[in-house]
C-alpha positions, 0 to 999 in steps of 0.5 A: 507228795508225801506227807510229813510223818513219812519223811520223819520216819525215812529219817530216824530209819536211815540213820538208825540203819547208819548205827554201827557205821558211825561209831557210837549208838543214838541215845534220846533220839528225838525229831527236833525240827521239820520244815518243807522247803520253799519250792516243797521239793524237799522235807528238811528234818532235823534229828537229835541225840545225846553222845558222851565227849571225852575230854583228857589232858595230862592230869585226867579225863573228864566226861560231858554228854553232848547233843548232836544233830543231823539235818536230813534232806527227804525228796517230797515225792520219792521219800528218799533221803538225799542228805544227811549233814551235821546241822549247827546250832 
């Protein structure tokens, strides 16, 4: 099984490798959360990031920083990410 630094480093890499895909860059990305699941098949990893939401209407636009994140799914023995989906909070 891998250990829980692998898995947090399977994470940040895949998304960083996602970058230009997605659109916008990952400022103050930070591991928030870390949990193995129950039958420990799975590293589930929470990262979060700022990004800049832009609200316009008919008269102006204002801008608010947002933080985001992305709950990943690491397989314990192979260290590959299996999912990547957006984690509420």
């Amino acid at each position: 099984m891998i250990d829980v630094k692998t898995a947090v480093n399977a994470a940040y890499e895949y998304i960083k490798s996602l970058q230009d895909i997605m659109g916008y860059s990952l400022p103050d990305l930070r591991l928030e959360e870390v949990e193995l699941s129950e039958d420990k098949g799975l590293w589930l990893i929470t990262l979060g990031f700022d990004r800049e939401k832009v609200t316009r209407n008919l008269f102006n636009s204002s801008r608010q920083i947002e933080r985001v994140y992305k709950l990943f799914r690491i397989n314990s023995e192979t260290g590959e990410v299996e999912a990547m989906k957006i984690r509420q909070v």
